[in-house]
C-alpha positions in Angstrom: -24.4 -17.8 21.3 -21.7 -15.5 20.8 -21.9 -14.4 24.9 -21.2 -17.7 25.5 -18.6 -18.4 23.1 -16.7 -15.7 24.4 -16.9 -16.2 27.9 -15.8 -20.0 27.4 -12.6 -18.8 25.5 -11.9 -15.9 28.3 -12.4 -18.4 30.5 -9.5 -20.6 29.0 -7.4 -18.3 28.3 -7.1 -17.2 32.1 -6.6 -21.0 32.9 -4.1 -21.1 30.0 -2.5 -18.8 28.9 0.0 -16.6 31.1 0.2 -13.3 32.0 3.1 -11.1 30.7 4.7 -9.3 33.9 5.9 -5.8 33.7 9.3 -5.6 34.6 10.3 -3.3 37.0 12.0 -0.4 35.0 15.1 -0.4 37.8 15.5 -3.9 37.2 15.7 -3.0 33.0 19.5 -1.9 33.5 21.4 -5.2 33.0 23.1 -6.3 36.4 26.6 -6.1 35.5 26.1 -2.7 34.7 24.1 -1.6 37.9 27.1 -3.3 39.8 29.4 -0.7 37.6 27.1 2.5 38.0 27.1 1.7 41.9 30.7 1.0 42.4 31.5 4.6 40.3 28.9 6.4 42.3 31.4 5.1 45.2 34.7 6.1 43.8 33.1 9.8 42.9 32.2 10.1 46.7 35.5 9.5 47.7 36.9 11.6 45.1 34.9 14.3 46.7 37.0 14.2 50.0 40.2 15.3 49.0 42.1 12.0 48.8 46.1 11.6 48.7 47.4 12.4 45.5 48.5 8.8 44.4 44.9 7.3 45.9 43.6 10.2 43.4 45.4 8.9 40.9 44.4 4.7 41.5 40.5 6.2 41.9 40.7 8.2 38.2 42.0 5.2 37.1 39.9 3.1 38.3 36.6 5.5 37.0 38.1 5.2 33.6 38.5 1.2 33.4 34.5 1.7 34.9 33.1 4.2 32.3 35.2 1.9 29.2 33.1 -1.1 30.5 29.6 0.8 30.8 30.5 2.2 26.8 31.0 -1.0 26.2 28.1 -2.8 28.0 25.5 0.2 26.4 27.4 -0.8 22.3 26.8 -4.5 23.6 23.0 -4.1 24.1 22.5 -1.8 21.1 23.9 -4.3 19.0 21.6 -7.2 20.4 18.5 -4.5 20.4 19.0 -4.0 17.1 19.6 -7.2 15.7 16.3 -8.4 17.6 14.3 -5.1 15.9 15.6 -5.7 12.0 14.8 -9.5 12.5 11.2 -8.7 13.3 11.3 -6.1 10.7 8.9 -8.5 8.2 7.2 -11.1 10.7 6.5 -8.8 13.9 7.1 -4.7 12.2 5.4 -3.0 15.2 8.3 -3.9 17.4 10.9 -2.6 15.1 9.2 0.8 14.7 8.7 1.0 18.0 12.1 0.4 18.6 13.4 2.5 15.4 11.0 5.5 17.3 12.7 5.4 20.3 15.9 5.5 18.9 14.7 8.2 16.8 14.5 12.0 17.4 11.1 12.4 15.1 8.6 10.8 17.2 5.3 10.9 16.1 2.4 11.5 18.3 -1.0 13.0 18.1 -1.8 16.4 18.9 -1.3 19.1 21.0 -4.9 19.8 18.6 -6.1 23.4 18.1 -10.0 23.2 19.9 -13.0 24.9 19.0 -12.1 28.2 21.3 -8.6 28.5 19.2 -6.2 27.7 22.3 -3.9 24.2 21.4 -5.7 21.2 23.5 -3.1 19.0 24.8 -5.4 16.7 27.4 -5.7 13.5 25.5 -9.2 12.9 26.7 -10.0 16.9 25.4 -8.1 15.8 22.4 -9.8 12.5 21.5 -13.3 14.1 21.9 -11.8 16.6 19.4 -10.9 14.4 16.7 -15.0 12.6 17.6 -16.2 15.6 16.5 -13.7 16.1 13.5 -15.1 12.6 12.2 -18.5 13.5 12.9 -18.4 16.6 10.7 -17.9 14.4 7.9 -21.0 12.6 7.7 -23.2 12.6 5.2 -26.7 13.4 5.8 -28.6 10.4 4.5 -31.1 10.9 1.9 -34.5 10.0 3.4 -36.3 9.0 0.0 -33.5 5.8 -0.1 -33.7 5.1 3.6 -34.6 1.4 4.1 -36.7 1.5 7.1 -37.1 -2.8 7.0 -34.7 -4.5 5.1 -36.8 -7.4 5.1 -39.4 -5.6 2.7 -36.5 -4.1 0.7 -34.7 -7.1 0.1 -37.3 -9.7 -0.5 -36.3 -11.6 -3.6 -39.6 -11.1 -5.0 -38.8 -7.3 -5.5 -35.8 -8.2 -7.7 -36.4 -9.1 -11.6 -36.4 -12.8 -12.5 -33.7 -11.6 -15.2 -31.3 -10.0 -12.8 -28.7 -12.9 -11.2 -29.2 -13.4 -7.2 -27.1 -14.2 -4.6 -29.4 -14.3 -1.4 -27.5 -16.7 1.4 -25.0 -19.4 1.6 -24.2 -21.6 4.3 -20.5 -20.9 5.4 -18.1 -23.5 5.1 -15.8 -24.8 8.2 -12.4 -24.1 5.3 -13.6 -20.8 4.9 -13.1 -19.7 8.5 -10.3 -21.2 8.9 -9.1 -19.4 6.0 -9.9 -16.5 6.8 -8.7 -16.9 10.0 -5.1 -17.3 8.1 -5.6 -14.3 6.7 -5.3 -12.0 9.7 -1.7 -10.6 10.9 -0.4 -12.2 13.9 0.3 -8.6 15.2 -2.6 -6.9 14.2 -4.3 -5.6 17.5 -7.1 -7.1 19.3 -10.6 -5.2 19.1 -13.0 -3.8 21.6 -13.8 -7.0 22.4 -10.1 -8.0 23.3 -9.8 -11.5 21.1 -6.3 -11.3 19.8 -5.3 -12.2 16.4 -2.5 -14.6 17.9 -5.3 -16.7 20.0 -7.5 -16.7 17.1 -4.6 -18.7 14.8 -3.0 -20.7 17.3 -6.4 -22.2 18.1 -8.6 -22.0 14.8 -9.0 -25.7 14.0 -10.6 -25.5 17.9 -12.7 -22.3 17.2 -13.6 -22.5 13.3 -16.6 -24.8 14.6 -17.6 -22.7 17.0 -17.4 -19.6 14.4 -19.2 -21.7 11.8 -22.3 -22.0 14.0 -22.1 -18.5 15.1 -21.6 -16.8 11.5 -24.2 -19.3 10.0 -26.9 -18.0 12.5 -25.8 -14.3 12.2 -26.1 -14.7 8.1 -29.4 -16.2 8.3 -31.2 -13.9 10.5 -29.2 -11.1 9.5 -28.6 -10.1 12.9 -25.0 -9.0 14.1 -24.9 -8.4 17.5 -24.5 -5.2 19.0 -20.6 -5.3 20.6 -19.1 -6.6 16.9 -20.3 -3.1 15.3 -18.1 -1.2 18.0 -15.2 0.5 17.2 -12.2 2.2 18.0 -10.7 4.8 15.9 -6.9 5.0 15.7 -6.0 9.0 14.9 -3.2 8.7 11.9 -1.2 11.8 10.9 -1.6 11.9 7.0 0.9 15.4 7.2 0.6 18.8 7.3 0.1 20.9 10.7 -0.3 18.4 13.6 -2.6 20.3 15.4 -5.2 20.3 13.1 -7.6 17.6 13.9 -8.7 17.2 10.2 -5.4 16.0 9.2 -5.9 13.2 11.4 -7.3 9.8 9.3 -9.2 7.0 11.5 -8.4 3.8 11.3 -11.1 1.8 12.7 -10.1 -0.7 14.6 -13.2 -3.4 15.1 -13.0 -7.2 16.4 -11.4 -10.2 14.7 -14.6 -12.3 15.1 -16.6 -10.0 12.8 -14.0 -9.3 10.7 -13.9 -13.4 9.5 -17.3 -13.5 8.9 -16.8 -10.0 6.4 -14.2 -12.3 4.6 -16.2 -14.8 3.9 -19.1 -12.7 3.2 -16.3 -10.5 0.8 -15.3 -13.9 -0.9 -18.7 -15.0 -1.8 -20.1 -11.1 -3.1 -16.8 -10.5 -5.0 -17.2 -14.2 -7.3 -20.9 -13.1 -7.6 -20.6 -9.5 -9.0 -17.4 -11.1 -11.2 -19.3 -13.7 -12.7 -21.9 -10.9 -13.0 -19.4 -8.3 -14.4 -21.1 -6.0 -12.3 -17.8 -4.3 -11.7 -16.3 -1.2 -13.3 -14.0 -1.9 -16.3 -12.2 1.0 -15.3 -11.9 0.5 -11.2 -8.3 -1.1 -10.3 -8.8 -0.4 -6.6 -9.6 -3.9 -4.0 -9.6 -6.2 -7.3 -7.7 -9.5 -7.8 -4.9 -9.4 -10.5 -5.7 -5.2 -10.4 -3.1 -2.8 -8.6 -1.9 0.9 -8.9 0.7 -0.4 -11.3 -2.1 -2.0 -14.2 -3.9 1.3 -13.7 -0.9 3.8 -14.2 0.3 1.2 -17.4 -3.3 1.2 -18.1 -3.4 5.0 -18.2 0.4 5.8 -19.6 -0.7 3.8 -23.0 -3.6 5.2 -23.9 -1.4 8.6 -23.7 1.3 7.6 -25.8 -1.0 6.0 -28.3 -3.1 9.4 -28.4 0.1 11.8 -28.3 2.0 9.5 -31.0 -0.2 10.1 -33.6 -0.1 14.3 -32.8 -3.7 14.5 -30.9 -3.6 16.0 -27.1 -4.9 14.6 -24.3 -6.3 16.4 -21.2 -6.5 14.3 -17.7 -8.9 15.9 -15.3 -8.1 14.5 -11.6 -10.6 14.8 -9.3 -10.3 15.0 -5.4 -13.7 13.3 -3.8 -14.2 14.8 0.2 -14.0 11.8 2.9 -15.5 9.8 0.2 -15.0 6.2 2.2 -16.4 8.3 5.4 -19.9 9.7 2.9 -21.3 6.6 1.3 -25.2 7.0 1.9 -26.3 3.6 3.5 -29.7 3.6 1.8 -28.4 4.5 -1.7 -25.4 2.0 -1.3 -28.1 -0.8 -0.7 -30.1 0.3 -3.4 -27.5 -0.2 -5.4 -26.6 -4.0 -3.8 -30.1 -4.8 -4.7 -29.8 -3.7 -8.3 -26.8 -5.9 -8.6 -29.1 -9.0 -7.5 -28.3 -9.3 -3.8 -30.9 -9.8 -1.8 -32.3 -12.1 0.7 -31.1 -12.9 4.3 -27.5 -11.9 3.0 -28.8 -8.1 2.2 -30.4 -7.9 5.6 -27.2 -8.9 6.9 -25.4 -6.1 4.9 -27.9 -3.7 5.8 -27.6 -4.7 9.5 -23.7 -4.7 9.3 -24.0 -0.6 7.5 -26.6 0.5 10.4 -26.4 0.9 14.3 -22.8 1.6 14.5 -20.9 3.2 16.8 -17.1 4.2 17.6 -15.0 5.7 19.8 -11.3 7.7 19.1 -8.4 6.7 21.0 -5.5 8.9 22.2 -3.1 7.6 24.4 -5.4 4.9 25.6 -8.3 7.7 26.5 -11.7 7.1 24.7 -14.0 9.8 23.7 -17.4 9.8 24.1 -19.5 7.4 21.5 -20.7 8.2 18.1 -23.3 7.2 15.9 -22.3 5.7 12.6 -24.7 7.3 10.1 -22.5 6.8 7.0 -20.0 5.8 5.4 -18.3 2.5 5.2 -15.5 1.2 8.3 -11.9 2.0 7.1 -10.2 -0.9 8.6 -13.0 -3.3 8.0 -12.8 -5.9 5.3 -16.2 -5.5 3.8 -15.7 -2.0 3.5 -13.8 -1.3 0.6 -15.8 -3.7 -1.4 -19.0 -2.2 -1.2 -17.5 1.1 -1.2 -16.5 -0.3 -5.1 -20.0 -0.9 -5.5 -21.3 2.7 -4.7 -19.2 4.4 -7.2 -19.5 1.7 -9.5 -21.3 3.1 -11.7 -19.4 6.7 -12.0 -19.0 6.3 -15.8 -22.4 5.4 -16.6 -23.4 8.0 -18.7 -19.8 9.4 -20.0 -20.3 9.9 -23.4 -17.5 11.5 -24.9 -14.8 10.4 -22.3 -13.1 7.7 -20.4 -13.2 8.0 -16.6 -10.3 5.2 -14.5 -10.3 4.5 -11.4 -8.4 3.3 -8.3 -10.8 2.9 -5.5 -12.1 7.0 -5.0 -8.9 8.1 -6.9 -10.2 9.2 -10.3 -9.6 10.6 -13.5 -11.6 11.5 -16.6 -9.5 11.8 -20.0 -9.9 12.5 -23.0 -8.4 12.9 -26.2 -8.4 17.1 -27.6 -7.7 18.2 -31.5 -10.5 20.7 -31.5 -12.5 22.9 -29.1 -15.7 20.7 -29.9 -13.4 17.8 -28.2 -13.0 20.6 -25.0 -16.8 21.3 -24.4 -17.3 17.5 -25.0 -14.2 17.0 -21.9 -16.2 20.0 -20.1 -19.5 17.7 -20.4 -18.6 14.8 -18.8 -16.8 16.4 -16.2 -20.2 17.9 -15.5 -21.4 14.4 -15.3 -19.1 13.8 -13.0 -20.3 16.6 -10.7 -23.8 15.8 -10.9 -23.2 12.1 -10.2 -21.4 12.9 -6.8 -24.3 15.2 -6.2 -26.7 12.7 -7.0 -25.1 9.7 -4.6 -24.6 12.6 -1.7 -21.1 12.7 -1.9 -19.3 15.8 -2.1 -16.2 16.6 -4.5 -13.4 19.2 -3.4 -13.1 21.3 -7.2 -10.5 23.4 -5.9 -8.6 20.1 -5.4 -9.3 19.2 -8.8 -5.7 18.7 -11.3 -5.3 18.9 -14.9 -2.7 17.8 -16.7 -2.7 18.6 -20.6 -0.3 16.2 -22.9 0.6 16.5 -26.6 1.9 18.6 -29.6 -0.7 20.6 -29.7 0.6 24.2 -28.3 -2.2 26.0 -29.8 -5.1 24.0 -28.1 -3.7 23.7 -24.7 -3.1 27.2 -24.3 -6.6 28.5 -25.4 -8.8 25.8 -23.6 -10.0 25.9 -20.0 -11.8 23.4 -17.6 -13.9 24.3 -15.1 -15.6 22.7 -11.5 -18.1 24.6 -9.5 -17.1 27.4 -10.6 -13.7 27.3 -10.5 -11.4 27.4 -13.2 -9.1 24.2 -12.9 -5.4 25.3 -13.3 -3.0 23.4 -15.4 -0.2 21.6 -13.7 3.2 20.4 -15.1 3.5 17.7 -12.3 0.9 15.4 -10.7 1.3 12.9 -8.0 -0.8 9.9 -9.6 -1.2 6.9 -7.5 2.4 8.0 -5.3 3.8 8.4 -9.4 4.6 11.9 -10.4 3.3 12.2 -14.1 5.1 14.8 -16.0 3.0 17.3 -19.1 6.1 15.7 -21.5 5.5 12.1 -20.3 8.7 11.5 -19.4 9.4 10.6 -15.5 12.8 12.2 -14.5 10.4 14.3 -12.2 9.7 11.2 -10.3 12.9 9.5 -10.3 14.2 12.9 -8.6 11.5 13.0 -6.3 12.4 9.2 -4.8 15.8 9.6 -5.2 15.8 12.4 -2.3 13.2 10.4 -0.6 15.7 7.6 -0.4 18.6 9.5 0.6 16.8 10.8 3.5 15.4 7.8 4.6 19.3 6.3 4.5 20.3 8.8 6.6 17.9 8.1 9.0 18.3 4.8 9.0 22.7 5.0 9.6 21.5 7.3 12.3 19.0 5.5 14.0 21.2 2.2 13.8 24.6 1.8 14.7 25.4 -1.6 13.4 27.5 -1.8 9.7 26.7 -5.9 9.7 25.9 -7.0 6.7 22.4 -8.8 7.4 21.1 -5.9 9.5 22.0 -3.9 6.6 21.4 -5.3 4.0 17.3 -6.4 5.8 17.5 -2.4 6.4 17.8 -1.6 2.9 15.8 -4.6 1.3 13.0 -3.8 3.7 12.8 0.2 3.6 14.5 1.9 1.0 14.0 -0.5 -2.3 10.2 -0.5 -2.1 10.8 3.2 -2.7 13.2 3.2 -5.3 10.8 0.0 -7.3 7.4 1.4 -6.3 5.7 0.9 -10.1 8.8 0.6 -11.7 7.4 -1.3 -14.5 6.1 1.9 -15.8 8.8 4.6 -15.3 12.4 2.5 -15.7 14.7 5.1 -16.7 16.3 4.6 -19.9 18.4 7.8 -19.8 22.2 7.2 -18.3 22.5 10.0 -15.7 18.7 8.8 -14.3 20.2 5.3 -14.1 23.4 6.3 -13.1 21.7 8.5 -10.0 19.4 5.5 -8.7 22.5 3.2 -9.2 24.3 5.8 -6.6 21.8 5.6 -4.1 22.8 1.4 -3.6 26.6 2.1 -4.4 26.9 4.4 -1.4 24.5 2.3 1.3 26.5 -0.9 0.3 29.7 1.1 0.8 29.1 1.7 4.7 28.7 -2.3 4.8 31.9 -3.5 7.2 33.1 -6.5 5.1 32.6 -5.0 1.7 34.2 -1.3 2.0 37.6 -1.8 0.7 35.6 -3.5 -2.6 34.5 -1.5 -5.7 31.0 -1.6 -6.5 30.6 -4.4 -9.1 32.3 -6.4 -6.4 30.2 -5.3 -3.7 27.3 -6.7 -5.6 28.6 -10.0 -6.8 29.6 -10.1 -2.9 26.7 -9.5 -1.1 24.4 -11.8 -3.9 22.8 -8.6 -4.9 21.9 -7.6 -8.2 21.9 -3.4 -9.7 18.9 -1.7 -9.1 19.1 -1.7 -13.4 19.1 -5.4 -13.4 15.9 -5.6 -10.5 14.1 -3.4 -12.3 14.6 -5.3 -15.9 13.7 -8.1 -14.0 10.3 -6.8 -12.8 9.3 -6.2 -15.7 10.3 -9.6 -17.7 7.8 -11.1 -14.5 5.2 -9.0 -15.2 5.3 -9.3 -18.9 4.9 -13.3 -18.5 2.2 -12.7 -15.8 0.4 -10.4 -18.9 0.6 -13.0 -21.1 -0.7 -15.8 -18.3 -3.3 -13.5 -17.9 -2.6 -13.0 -13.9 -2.6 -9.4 -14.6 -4.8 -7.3 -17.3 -2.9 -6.6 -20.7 -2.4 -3.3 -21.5 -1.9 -4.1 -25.5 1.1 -7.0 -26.0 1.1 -8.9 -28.5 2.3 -12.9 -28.5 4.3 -14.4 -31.3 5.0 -17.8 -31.5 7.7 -18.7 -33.3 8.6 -22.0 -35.0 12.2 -21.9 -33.7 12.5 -19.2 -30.6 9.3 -19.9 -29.4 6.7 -17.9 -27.6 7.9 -14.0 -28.3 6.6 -10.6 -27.8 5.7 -8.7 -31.0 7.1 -5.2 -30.9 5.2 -2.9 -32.5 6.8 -0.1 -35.1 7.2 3.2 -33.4 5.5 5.6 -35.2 5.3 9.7 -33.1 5.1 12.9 -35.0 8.2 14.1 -33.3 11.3 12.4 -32.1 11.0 13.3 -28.1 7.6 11.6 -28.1 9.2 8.5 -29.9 12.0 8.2 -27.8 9.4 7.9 -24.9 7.3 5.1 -26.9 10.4 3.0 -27.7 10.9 3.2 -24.2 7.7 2.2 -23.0 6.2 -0.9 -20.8 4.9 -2.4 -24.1 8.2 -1.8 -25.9 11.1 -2.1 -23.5 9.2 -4.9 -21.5 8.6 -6.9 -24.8 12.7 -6.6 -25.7 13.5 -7.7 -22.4 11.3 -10.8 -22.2 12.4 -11.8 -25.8 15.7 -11.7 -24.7 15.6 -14.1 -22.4 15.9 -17.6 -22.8 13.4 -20.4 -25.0 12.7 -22.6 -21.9 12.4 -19.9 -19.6 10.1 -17.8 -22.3 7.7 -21.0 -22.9 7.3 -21.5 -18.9 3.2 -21.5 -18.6 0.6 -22.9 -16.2 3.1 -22.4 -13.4 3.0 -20.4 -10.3 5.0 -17.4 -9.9 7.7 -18.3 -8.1 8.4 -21.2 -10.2 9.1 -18.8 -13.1 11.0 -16.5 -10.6 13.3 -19.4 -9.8 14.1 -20.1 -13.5 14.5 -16.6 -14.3 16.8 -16.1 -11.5 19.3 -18.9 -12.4 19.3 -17.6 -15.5 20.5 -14.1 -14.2 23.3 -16.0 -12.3 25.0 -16.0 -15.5 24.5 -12.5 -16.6 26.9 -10.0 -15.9 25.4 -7.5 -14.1 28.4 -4.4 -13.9 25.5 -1.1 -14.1 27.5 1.9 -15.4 29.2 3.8 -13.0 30.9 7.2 -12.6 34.6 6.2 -12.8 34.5 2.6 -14.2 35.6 1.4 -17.0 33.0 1.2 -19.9 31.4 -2.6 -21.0 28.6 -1.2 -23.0 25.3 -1.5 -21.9 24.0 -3.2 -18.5 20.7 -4.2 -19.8 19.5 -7.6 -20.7 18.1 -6.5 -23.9 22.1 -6.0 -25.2 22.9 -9.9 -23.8 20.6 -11.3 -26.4 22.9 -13.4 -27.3 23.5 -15.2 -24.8 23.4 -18.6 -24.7 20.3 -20.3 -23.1 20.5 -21.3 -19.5 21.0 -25.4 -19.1 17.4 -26.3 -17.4 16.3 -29.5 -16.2 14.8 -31.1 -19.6 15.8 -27.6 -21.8 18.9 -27.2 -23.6 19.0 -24.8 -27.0 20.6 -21.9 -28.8 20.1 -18.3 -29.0 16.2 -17.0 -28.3 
């Protein structure tokens, strides 16, 4: 069926749909300009043959009036270039890289590779099949006790208790390809088989029949045919030396058609095991409503709450080795079947884990094929789901401590007043250990961070962890999820750390482009540099003046290079340009989360409503109480204090919005902040107080359609 399906749609598409020519490159230099280059290749030759003085003269002349036009016909492109790459900087993001690398001097590529023999590979075929064996070093070895030799034995629904909830098949629905057709990018690549996402939307009310019939017989026989388990492995640098094949990670790249029927297949598992509660409490990672920001808020409470009332904490981080590339098949289906799937739709799963094979890519060479013998496809969309499912169950068994997680990035915590509380830390990380060694995954110790939090002097200076072995060093900084937590729980660390990021990344960016318009810019900066500066701001919004007044710098002197706004001072840049202080976005991002706590579209990390008779729905604040003043100045300053003062201050009607989508309550919130003034403090400026939103409490509500009131 599927042999036929695709031959039918190659088949159209050669009758349908036209061939992109490649232009010849002489013909890429604009005519007008070729005419120019040819006519001063002309005037140089006759330059060469001694002319009369005053025919000298006319020819210079003349080769300067011709050089001024081909400046000006090279500015004239640029411009249109790179107006064309920032407008497909959101919608189409491979053609502005691709024109941003071109334009830039750092141009990433793989390789030359170091080779078995020691001598730097630079070949790409040499180099692919060096990376093949890279990734095939990784493997694990499966376990041959929880090899599943016939999946139809192992998954017979007769093996699974009567107690234990089933999901065994389901007939896929003709909506649920065609959403999941919607969900692939436009300009996401075509697999091995060579279907391309843009085909695949543009005709999906033709195909999703088609692709109903073929996903309903592949899910009921559990067969997936052999040319949708192919794939191709993408080599991304992940930093370090280059020519180290192991800091290469593959992307797998695998067709669109089998990719659909994973969604569906992802849809239906993920409502099972949530109606199921099958997943980890503490697992953030591939979960609706769940991101790295509810884990690190998550994480950063339970410290404060622990170091405010004088106990320490100690945060073990552990490194797991190519965990996504080590998941043992026949222990991860073990596992499906203990969470009651079973059925044709395990046999599908088992077939979808087993028999496959890829191939690495370097500058369109392919390496020799590889068997797939574990691990899960990074790339896929299955994949990070049922690598959720492996580990589970990693805190089954902690006794003393509390182990979080965010996909394979985890940490075990606990909180330490006495060395009894150490050994009892020590324990569970030993857990830990022998759970990895139980599930044949592997765990780098030397890798391994601790972090140690509190008053307590004493404790953290006698007490020691350690892995394997190895005595786990302390560390004063750790980089948590792209956050850089800090011993004192305090984030200037991290708003350093971006700060430099950004200014580099400006630089590149008024290199690489040599337009000062205010859209290109301004799609520049929204696009590149904010989701830097805002990454998780919820959790560490400065509150200190010179770490508000630094980020506040990084905006003031982008905005400055802007042609129609240089001769205007800051505050007037940003009521021209319609943009608000990176003070007043990040106040704002945390008024929307707060409200998306209390509608429940995100977990609560502990605030508390309070409805008032008169002002309406309000956050409760609670009393800071900390042993010593530095720790309560961090509380007071925390998500659950600062983000509870902000949404209380703003208005009733805007407060009370509920059972409406997010962008509904953006809108609102927005036309409130119209009337704000927003004037962030700034070296040199006259002082107005504070910026925040918290000092305009008293502001008058915002006039809403059907609202009108007094203070909140």
């Amino acid at each position: 069926m599927l042999s036929s399906f695709t031959t039918i749609c190659e088949e159209a598409c050669r009758e349908h749909v036209p061939l992109k020519s490649v232009a010849n490159k002489k013909r890429l230099i604009p005519r007008d300009r070729r005419i120019l280059m040819k006519k001063r290749g002309h005037y140089k030759n006759k330059l060469t043959k001694c002319p009369p003085p005053f025919i000298e003269a006319k020819l210079r002349k003349a080769l300067l009036e011709i050089e001024t036009s081909l400046i000006k016909s090279h500015a004239e492109q640029r411009k249109k270039e790179e107006i064309q790459a920032v407008n497909n900087i959101k919608d189409n993001s491979k053609f502005f890289f691709s024109y941003a690398n071109r334009k830039s001097k750092n141009i990433s590529a793989v390789g030359p590779l170091e080779s078995v023999e020691g001598g730097l590979e630079g070949d790409p075929m040499k180099m692919a099949n060096i990376l093949k064996g890279q990734y095939d070093s990784v493997f694990s070895v499966p376990n041959p006790v929880k090899t599943v030799h016939d999946p139809a034995v192992f998954f017979n629904t007769r093996a699974i208790s009567a107690q234990t909830p089933h999901l065994t098949e389901f007939t896929p629905e003709t909506e649920e390809l065609i959403e999941a057709i919607d969900a692939i990018s436009s300009d996401s690549a075509a697999g091995p088989d060579g279907f391309h996402a843009k085909f695949l939307k543009q005709c999906k009310l033709e195909l999703a029949v088609p692709l109903k019939l073929i996903a309903t017989k592949s899910l009921a026989s559990g067969i997936i045919p052999p040319n949708l388990k192919e794939g191709i492995v993408t080599p991304i640098h992940k930093g370090g030396n280059k020519g180290l094949a192991k800091n290469y990670r593959p992307v797998v790249l695998t067709s669109h058609i089998i990719k659909i029927i994973e969604r569906v297949v992802k849809n239906h598992l993920t409502d099972h095991l949530e109606k199921t509660n099958a997943f980890n409490e503490g697992q953030h990672g591939f979960r609706k409503g769940r991101s790295c920001l509810s884990q690190l808020l998550a994480h950063q409470e339970a410290l404060l709450e622990a170091t405010s009332k004088g106990t320490n904490v100690d945060v073990i981080y552990l490194d797991f080795a190519k965990a996504f590339d080590k998941v043992d098949h026949g222990l991860l289906l073990h596992k499906l079947r203990g969470l009651g799937i079973s059925g044709n739709l395990g046999k599908w799963i088992h077939t979808f884990l087993t028999g496959r094979t890829q191939k690495v890519s370097v500058q369109g060479h392919l390496s020799d094929p590889s068997d797939v013998v574990s691990g899960v496809p990074q790339g896929s969309v299955l994949g990070p789901l049922l690598f959720l499912i492996m580990i589970g169950d990693i805190d089954r068994g902690l006794r003393h401590s509390q182990a979080t997680s965010f996909a394979d990035d985890t940490r075990v915590k606990r909180g330490i007043a006495t060395e009894e509380d150490v050994a009892r830390l020590q324990e569970d990380l030993n857990h830990l250990l022998d759970w990895a060694d139980t599930n044949n995954m592997s765990m780098n110790s030397d890798k391994f961070e601790l972090m140690k939090y509190g008053p307590l002097h004493n404790i953290k200076g006698d007490t020691t962890y350690q892995a394997h072995q190895q005595t786990i060093t302390p560390a004063h900084h750790v980089r948590d999820l792209g956050i850089t937590m800090s011993a004192d729980s305090t984030f200037s660390q991290h708003i350093i750390n971006i700060s430099n990021t950004a200014k580099k990344l400006t630089g590149w960016i008024l290199r690489t482009f040599h337009t000062r318009e205010r859209t290109c810019m301004l799609t520049l900066w929204k696009a590149l540099v904010l989701p830097r500066l805002e990454y998780c701001c919820q959790l560490w919004s400065p509150y200190k003046k010179g770490d508000i007044v630094k980020l506040e710098a990084l905006q003031r002197s982008f905005t400055s290079k802007i042609w129609d706004s240089q001769h205007m001072d800051y505050w007037e840049r940003l009521r021209h340009l319609r943009l608000y202080s990176l003070q007043r976005r990040r106040e704002r991002y945390l008024v929307i989360y707060v409200w998306k706590t209390l509608e429940t579209l995100v977990p609560d990390v502990g605030l508390q409503i309070n409805h008032h008779p008169r002002k309406g729905r309000l956050c409760y604040i609670r009393r800071t109480q900390a042993t010593t003043q530095r720790v309560a100045t961090v509380v007071h300053n925390s998500f659950t204090r600062n983000g509870a003062r902000l949404f209380n201050a703003v208005p009733k009607a805007i407060r009370e919005l509920t059972g409406v989508s997010t962008d509904s309550f953006k809108h609102q919130l927005d036309k409130w902040l119209a009337s704000v003034p927003d004037e962030p403090p700034t070296p040199g400026y006259p002082s107005t107080g504070s910026n925040s939103l918290a000092c305009h409490h008293t502001t008058r509500e915002a006039e809403l359609p059907g609202h009108s009131g007094g203070p909140p």
